[in-house]
C-alpha positions in Angstrom: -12.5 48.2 44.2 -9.8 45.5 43.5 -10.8 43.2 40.9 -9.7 39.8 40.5 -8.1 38.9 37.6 -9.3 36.5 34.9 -7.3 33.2 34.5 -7.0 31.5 31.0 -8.6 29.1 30.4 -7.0 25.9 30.4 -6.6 24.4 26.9 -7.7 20.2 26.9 -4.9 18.1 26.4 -5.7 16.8 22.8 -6.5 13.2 22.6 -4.3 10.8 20.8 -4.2 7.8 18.5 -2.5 5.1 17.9 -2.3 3.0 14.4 -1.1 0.0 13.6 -0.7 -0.6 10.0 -0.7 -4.3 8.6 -0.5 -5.1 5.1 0.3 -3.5 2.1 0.5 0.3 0.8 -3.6 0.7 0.4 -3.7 0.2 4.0 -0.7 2.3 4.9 -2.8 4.9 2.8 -5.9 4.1 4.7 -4.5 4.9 7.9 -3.4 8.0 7.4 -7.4 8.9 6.2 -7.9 7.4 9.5 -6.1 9.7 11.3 -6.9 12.1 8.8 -11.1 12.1 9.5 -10.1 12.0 13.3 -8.4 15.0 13.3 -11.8 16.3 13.0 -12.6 15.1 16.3 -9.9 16.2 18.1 -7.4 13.3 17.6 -3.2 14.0 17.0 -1.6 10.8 15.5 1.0 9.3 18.0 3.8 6.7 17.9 3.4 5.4 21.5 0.5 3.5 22.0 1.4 3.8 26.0 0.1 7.9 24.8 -2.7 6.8 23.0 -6.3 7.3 24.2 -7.2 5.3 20.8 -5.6 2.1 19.0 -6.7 1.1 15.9 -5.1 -2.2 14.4 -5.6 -1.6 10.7 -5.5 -5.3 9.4 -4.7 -7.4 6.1 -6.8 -10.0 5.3 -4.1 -11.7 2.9 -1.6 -13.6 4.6 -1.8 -16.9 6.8 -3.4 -16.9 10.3 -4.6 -13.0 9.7 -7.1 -12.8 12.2 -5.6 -15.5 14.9 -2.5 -12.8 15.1 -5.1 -10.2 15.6 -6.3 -11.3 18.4 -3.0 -12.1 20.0 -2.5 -8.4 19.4 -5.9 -7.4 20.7 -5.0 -9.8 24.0 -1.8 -7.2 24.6 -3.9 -4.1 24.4 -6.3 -6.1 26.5 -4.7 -6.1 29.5 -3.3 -2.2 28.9 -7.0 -1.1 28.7 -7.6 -2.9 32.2 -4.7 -1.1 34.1 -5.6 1.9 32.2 -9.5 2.0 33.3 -8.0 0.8 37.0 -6.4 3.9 37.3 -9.7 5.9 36.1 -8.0 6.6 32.5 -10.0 5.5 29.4 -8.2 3.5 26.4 -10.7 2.5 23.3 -9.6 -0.3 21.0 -10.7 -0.3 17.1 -10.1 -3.1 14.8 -10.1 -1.8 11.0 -9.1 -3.1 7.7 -9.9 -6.4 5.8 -10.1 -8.4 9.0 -12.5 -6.3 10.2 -14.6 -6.6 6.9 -14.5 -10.8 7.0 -14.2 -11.4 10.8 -17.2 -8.5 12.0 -19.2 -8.7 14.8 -17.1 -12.2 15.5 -14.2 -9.8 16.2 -16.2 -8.4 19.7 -17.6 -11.8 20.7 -14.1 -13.1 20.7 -13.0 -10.0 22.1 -15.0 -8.4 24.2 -12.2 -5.1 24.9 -12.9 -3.8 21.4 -15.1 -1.2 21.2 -15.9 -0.5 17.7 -14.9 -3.1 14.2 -15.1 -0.6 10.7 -14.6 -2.1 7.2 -12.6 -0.3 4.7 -15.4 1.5 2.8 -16.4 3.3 6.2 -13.1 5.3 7.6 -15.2 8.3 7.2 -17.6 7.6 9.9 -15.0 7.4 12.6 -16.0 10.1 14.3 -19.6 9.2 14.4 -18.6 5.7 15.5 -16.6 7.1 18.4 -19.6 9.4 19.5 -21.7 6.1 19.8 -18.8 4.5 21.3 -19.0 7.6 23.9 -22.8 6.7 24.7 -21.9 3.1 25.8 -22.1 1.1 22.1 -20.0 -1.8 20.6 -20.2 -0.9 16.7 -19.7 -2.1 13.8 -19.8 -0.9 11.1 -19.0 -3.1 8.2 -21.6 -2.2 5.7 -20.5 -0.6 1.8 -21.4 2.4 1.6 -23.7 3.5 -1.1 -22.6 6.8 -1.7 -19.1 7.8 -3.1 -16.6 7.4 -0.5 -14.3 9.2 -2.4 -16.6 12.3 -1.3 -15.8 12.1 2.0 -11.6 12.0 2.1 -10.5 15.2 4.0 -9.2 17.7 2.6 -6.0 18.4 4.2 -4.3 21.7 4.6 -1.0 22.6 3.0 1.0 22.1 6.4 -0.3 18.7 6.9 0.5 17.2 4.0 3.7 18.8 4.0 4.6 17.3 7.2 4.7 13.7 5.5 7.1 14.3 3.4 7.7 14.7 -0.5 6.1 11.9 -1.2 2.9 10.8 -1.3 0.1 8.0 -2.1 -3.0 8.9 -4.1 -5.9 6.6 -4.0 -7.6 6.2 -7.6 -9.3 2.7 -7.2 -10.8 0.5 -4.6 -12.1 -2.9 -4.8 -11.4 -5.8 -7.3 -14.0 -7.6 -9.8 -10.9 -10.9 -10.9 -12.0 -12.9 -8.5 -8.7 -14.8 -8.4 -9.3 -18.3 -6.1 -6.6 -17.5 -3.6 -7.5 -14.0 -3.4 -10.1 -12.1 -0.3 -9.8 -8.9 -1.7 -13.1 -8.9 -3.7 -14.7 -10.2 -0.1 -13.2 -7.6 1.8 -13.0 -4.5 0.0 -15.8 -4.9 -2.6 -16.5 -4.1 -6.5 -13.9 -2.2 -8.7 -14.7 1.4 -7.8 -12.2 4.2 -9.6 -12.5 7.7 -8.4 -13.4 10.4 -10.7 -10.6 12.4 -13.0 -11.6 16.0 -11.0 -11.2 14.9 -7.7 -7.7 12.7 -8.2 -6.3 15.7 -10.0 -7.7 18.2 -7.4 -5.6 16.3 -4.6 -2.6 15.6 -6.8 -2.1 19.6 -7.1 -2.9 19.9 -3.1 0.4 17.9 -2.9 2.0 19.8 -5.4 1.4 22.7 -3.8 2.6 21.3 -0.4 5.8 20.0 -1.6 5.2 17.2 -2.5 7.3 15.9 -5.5 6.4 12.1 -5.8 3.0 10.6 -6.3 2.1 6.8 -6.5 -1.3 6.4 -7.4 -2.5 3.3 -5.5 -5.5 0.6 -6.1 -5.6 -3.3 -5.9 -6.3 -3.1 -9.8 -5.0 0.4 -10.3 -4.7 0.0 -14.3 -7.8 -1.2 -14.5 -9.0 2.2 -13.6 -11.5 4.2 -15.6 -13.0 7.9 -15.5 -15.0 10.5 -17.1 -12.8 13.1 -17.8 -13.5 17.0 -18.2 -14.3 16.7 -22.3 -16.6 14.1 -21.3 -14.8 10.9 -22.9 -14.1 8.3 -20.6 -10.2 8.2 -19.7 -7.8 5.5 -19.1 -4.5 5.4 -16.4 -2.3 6.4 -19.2 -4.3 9.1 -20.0 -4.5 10.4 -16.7 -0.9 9.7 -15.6 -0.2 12.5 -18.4 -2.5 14.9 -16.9 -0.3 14.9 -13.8 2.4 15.2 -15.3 1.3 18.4 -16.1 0.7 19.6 -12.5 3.7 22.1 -11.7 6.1 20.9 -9.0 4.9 17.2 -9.4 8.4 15.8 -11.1 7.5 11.8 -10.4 4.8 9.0 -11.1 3.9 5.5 -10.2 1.1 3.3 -9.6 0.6 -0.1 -8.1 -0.4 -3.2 -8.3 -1.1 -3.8 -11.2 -3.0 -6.8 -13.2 -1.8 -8.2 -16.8 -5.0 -8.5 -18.5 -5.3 -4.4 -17.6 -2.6 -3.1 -18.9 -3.6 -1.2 -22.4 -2.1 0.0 -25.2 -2.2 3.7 -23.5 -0.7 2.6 -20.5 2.0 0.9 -22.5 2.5 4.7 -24.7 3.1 6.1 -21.0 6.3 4.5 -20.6 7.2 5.2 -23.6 6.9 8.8 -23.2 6.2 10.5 -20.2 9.4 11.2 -18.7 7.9 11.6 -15.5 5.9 7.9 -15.1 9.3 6.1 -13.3 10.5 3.0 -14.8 9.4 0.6 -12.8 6.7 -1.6 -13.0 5.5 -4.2 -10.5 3.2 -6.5 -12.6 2.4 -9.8 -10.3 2.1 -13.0 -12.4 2.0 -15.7 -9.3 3.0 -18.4 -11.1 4.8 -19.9 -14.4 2.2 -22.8 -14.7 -0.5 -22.5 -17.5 -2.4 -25.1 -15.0 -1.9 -23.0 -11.8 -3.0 -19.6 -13.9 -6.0 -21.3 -14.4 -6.1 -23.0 -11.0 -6.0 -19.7 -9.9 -8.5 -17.9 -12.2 -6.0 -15.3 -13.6 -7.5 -15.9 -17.2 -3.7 -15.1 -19.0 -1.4 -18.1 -19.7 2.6 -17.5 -19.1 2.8 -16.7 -22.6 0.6 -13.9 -22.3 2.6 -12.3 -19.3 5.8 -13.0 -21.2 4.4 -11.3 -24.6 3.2 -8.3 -22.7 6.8 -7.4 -21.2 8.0 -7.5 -24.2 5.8 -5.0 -25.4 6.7 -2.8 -22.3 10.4 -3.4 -22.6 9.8 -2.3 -26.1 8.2 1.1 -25.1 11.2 1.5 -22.3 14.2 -0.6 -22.3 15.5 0.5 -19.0 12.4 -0.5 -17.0 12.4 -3.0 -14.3 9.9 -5.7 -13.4 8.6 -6.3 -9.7 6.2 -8.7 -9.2 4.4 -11.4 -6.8 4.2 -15.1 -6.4 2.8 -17.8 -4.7 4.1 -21.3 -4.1 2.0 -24.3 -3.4 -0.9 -23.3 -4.4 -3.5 -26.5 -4.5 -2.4 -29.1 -7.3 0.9 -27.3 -7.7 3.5 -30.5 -9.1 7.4 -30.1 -9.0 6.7 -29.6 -12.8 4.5 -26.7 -12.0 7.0 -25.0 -9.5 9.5 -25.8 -12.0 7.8 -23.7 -15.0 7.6 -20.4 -12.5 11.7 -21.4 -11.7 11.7 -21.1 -16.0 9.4 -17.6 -15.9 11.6 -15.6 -13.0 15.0 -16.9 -15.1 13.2 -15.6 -18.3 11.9 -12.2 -17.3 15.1 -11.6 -14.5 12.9 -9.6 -11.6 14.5 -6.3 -10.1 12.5 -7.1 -7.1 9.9 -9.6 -6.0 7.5 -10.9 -3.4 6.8 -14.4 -2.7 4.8 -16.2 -0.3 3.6 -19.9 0.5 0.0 -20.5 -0.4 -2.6 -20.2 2.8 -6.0 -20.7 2.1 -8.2 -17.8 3.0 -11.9 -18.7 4.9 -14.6 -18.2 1.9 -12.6 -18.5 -1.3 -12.9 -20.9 -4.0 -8.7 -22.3 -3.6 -10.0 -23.3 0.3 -12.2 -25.6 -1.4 -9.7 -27.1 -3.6 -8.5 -31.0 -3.9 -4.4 -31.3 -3.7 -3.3 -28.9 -1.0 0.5 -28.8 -0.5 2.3 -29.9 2.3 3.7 -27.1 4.8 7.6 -29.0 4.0 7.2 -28.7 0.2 5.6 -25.3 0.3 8.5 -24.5 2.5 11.1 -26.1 0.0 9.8 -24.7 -2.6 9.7 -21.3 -1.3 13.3 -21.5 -0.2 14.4 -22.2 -4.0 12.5 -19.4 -5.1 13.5 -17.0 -2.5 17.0 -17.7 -3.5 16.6 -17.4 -7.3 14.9 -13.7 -6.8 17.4 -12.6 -4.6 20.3 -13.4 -6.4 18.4 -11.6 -9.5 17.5 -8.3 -6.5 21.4 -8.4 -6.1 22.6 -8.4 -9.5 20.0 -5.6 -10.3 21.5 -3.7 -7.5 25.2 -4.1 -8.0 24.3 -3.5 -11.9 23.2 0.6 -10.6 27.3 1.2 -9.9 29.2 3.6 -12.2 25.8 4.8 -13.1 24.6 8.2 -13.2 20.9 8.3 -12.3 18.5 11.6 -11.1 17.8 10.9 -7.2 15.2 12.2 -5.1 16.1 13.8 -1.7 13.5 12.1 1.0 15.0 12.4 4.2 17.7 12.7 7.0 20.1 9.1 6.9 19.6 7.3 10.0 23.5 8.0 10.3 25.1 11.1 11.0 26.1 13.3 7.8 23.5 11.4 5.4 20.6 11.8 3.3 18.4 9.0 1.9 17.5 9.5 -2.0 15.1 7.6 -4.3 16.3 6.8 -6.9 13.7 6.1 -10.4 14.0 2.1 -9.5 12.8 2.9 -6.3 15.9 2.1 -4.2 17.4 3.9 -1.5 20.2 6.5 -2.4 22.6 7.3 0.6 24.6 10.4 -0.1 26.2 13.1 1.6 23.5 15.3 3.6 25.6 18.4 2.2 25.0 18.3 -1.2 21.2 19.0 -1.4 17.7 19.4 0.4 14.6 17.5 0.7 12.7 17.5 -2.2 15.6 18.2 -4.5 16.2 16.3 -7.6 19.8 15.4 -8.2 22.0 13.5 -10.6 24.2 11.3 -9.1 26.7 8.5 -9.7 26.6 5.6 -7.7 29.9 4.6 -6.0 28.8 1.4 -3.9 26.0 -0.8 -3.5 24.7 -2.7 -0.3 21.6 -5.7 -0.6 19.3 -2.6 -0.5 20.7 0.4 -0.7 22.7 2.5 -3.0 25.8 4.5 -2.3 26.4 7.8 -4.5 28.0 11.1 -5.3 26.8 14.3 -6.4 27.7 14.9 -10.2 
């Protein structure tokens, strides 16, 4: 008797997900755990959101007019949800990040197309949200969680960490207890929390191991972390920062952002001499005004910063400085803009980020007497912007004739070329001939552009 033959079973097209990543490099981070817990559930990243079956907008909470630009995003994926679900496809919406911690349950009121709003401290519960989003609920899920949330990062396998590239971020610390008036962060992402010594170096050699050749360990106060180590003593950043450097394979280190008032004498002996902790340090001040700093709650004085790069310069003298500030912040004379002018010509910034001042809902600098007009904040901001670029380009042009040990990262987006890092964290274009990815070359640079670096092989 002729029997029919058995056809394979058709395998389901995977679903896919779409993230888009505001703010700074903790949320970048937090993304990729997104995607990373969603895997779980059957989720491939993609980088169409015409593909995706899922967008999440993972959101900062720092800049002017967050949320209002959220939900002029959220109104675009609106009206792709509708013609999706017209044609009998499904598209869910997600709204993540520091918005999502301050705005809530507000979010879906305003918005009604979102289906689920999760805070920071909650990525790993995606894929129970999405089941409940499956049965017909709008969550949110905003709440801290009480137990470690370091517990509950994925572990990744070898080939999925090595498909991001040789390098890598490494959360060690979440949350901030400085309370700085302009500042959301302790609103939105909670109490200082630093993971435990086993578990950072556990996934530090996991990267190793996968390739990866660069780690910067990551936290809004990231040198104010803290953690029992294996002998039982309690361990600083420096201390740990040489314990990686002992991992094979791992050749660089770097951490950000940083705060003054937690940066220790151990931290300080890292530069000095640990080969592998890069030398380059971004160190936000804000301001040059004893009055703002205090305005501010940033409990140091101008002096304080100052005296402490000293020390630091001391420990390495080819480190440069990155750092943040922010104009018109309430009260803010022409005298005080004119003593952060003195501080940026003093400490001579490699790099820098500055911003005008916009008051965040829920902070003490909202509340303040002596907000700045929008045209002096602008002015202002102009002047500054001009003084910290001048000092970017003179940093950069300073690089050529030097010899320096470059990181291979990538393909060049032009024919023939390879992006490098180099230790100062700029881009190193050289010739896509003269090493691989993940090698570690000296090279002399030949040419500089506003942000990149030119170079030969020596």
């Amino acid at each position: 008797m002729e029997q029919t033959p058995t056809l394979p079973t058709a395998r389901a097209t995977p679903k896919k997900v779409f993230v888009k990543t505001y703010g700074c490099q903790m949320n970048v981070y937090d993304s990729q755990r997104m995607t990373d817990a969603l895997a779980a559930d059957g989720y491939v990243a993609t980088e169409a959101i015409e593909d995706a079956d899922l967008v999440l907008l993972n959101t900062c909470h720092i800049r002017e007019k967050a949320a209002e630009k959220v939900y002029s995003e959220l109104g675009r994926i609106r009206d792709m949800k509708a013609e999706r679900e017209s044609n009998g496809g499904e598209l869910l919406i997600g709204v993540t990040g520091c918005v999502a911690q301050a705005e809530g349950s507000e979010i879906i009121r305003r918005a009604p197309s979102v289906d689920l709003v999760v805070g920071p401290q909650t990525y790993h519960r995606l894929p129970d949200v999405l089941t409940r989003v499956h049965r017909g609920e709008k969550v949110v899920e905003t709440e801290y969680a009480i137990e470690d949330k370091f517990e509950h990062l994925p572990k990744l396998s070898r080939a999925a960490v090595a498909k991001r590239g040789v390098t890598a971020f490494l959360t060690v610390q979440e949350g901030c207890d400085k309370f700085c008036t302009f500042c959301v962060v302790p609103y939105t992402r909670g109490s200082e929390v630093s993971r435990p010594v086993a578990q950072i170096v556990a996934e530090a050699e996991r990267l190793a191991d996968a390739g990866v050749r660069e780690v910067t360990l990551l936290g809004q106060n990231v040198n104010a972390w803290h953690g029992e180590g294996p002998d039982g003593s309690e361990w600083g950043l420096g201390r740990l920062l040489f314990r990686l450097a002992e991992i094979p394979g791992l050749a660089r280190l770097r951490y950000t952002t940083s705060h003054p008032r937690d940066m220790d004498d151990d931290l300080i002996a890292a530069h000095r001499d640990l080969g592998a902790l890069m030398p380059y340090l971004h160190l936000p001040v804000q301001s040059g005004s004893d009055r703002i700093l205090k305005a501010m709650n940033r409990r140091h004085t101008s002096a304080d910063y100052l005296r402490l790069l000293e020390r630091i310069r001391a420990a390495r003298s080819d480190i440069a400085m990155s750092g943040d500030f922010i104009v018109g912040f309430p009260g803010e004379t022409e005298a005080d803009f004119e003593d952060t002018l003195k501080m940026v010509r003093e400490v001579s910034y490699a790099s820098a980020f500055s911003f005008k001042y916009s008051p965040r809902p829920g902070t003490p600098g909202a509340e303040m007497d002596g907000h700045v007009a929008e045209p002096v904040k602008d002015e202002r901001l102009q002047r500054l912007q001009a003084l910290l670029g001048e000092q970017q380009q003179a940093f950069t042009n300073s690089m050529i004739g030097r010899t320096m040990s470059t990181l291979i990262e990538k393909p060049g987006r032009q024919p023939g070329q390879k992006v490098g890092r180099s230790p100062w964290l700029q881009p190193v274009i050289v010739d896509e001939k003269v090493a691989e990815i993940g090698d570690i070359i000296e090279v002399r640079i030949t040419n500089a552009g506003f942000n990149s670096l030119f170079a030969d092989p020596v």
